[in-house]
C-alpha positions in Angstrom: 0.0 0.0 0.0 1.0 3.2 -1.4 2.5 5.5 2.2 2.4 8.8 3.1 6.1 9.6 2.2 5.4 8.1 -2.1 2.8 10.7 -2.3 4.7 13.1 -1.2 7.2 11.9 -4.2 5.3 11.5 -6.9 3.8 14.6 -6.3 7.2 16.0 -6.5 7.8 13.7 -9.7 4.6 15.2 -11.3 5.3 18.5 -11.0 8.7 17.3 -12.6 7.3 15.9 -15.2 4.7 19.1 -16.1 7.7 21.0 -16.4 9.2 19.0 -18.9 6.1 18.8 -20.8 6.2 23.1 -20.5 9.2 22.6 -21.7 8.7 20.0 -24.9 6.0 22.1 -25.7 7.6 25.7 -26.2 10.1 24.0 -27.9 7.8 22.1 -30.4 6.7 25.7 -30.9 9.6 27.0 -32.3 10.7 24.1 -34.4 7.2 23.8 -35.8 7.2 20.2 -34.8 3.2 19.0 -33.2 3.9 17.5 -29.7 0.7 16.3 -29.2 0.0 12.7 -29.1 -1.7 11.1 -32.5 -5.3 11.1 -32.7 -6.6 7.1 -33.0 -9.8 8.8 -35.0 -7.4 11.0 -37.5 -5.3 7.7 -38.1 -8.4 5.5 -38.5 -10.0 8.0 -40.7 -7.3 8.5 -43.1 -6.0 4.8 -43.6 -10.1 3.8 -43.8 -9.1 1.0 -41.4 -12.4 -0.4 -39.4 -12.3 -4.0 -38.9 -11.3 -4.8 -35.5 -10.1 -8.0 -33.9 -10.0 -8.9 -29.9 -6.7 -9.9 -29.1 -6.6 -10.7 -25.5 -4.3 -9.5 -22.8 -0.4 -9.3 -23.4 3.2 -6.9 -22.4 3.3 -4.2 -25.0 6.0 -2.4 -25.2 5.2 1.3 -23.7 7.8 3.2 -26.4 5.1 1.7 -29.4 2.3 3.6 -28.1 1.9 7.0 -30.1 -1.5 8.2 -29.5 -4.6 8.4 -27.5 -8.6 7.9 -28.5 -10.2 11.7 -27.3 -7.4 12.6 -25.1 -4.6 13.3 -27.2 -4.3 16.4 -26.1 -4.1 16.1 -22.2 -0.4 14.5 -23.0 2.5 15.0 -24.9 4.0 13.1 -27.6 6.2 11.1 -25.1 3.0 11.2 -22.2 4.4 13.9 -20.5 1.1 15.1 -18.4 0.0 18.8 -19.4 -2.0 20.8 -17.0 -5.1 19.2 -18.7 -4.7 15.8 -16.9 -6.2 14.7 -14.2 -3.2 15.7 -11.4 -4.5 13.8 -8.6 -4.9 10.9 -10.4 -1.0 10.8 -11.9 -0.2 11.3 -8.4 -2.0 8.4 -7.1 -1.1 6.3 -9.8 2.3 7.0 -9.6 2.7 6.2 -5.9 0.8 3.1 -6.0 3.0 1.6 -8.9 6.3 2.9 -6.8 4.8 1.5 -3.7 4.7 -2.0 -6.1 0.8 -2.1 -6.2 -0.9 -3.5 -8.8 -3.1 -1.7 -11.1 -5.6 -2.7 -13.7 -4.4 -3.6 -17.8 -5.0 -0.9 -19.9 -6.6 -0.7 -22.9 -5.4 -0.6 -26.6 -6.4 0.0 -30.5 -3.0 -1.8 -32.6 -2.6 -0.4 -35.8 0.6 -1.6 -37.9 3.5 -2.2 -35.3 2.1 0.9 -33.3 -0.4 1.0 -30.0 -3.3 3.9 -29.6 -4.7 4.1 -25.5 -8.4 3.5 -25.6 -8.6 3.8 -22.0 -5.4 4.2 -19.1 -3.6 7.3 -20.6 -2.5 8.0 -17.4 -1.5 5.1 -16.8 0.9 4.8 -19.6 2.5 8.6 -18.5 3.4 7.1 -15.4 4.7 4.3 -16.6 7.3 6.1 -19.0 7.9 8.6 -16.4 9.3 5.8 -13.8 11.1 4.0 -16.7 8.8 0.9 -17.3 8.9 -0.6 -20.3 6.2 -3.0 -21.2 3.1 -2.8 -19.7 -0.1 -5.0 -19.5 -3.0 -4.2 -21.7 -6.3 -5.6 -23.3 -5.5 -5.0 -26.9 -7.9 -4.8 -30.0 -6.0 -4.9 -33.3 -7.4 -2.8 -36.0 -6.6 -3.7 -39.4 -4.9 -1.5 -41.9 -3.8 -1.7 -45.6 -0.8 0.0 -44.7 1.8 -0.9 -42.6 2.7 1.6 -39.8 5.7 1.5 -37.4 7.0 3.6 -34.7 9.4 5.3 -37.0 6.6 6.5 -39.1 5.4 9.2 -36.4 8.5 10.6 -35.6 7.8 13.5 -38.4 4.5 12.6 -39.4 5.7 10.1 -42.2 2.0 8.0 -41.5 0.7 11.0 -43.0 2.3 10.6 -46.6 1.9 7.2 -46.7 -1.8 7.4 -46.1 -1.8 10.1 -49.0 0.3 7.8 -51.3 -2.4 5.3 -51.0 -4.9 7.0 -51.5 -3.5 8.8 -54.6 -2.3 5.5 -56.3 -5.8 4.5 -55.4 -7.5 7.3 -57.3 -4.7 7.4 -60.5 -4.0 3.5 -60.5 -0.2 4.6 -61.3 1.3 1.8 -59.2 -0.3 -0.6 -61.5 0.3 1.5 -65.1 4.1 2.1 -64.0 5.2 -0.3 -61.3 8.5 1.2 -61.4 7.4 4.7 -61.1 9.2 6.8 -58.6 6.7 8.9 -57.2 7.5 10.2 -53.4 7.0 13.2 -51.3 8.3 14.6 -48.5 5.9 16.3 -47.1 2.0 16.2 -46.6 -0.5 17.5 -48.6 1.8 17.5 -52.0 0.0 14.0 -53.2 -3.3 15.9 -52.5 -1.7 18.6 -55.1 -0.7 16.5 -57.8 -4.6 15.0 -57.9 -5.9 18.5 -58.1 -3.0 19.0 -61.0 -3.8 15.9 -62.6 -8.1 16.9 -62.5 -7.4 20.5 -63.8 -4.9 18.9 -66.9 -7.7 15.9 -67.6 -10.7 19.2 -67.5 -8.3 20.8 -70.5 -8.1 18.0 -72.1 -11.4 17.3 -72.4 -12.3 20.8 -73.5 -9.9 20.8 -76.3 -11.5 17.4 -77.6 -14.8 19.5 -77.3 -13.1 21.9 -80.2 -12.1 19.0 -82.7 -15.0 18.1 -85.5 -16.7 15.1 -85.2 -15.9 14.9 -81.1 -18.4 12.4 -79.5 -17.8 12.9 -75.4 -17.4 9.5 -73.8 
């Protein structure tokens, strides 16, 4: 059982720990760089990926878990806990786990090779902050036609790859040119090339229009 004297230092460890978030977030600031953690519903939404599968209980490994369903923005991108968390709960949370008390699994959306916290955000900030690293959860894998990994949301790389699919989708390039070498850096540019490629097929069609003897399709 959790004593007086580890609440006392996890409250000292969470204020510690809101600092650092202050901190990671004046700095994403000035680089440009979102620290927020990755909305589940953006990610779902953008890879169309809906069919779920129970997976049971298992040790995931806390540095694979990028974002958060609804609460994305109570933490930072590594779960440091913004002013927006519940601070009593950290606290308690935090003690118990240093005073070597159990607490309930957690639960997970898997996408790819990467984790999304349906419920125990707090939880998982706690259990970076003290240096765990796997921690038990009831995970729910959600299938996607594109394979995600960690790596991928280090600078929003999911993003483009989302994008790329969906533009190969719409221009079926990938299968007319296999070997094409089409690739971004940054998101939003395969969104520009489609509006490129819709304007060029619109003056096409209106120069057809001019020719004698043009039937339209």
């Amino acid at each position: 059982m959790a004593s007086p004297q580890h609440e006392a230092l996890a409250r000292e460890h969470y204020h510690q720990n809101i600092q650092r978030a202050q901190i990671a977030d004046i700095l994403g600031l000035v680089s440009g760089r979102n620290t927020d953690l990755v909305s589940f519903e953006e990610v779902a939404r953008k890879l169309k990926a809906r069919q779920q599968v129970e997976m049971g209980t298992r040790m995931v490994p806390v540095a694979q878990i990028v974002g958060s369903v609804g609460r994305y923005r109570d933490f930072t991108r590594s779960f440091l806990p913004r002013a927006s968390a519940n601070p009593e709960r950290w606290i308690r949370l935090d003690a118990a786990m240093n005073a070597l008390e159990s607490v309930p699994p957690i639960e997970l959306f898997k996408v790819g090779d990467v984790y999304f916290v349906r419920d125990g955000n707090h939880r998982v900030s706690v259990a970076r902050a003290n240096g765990i690293t796997h921690i038990e959860a009831r995970v729910t894998e959600v299938k996607s036609p594109i394979p995600l990994t960690v790596d991928d949301f280090t600078r929003d790389q999911w993003i483009i790859k989302a994008e790329r699919a969906e533009f190969m989708q719409q221009t079926h390039l990938d299968e007319l040119r296999p070997d094409n070498q089409i690739d971004v850096t940054e998101p939003g540019r395969y969104e520009i090339m489609l509006e490129h490629i819709q304007v060029h097929r619109y003056l096409q069609d209106q120069q057809l229009a001019l020719l004698p003897n043009h039937k339209p399709l």
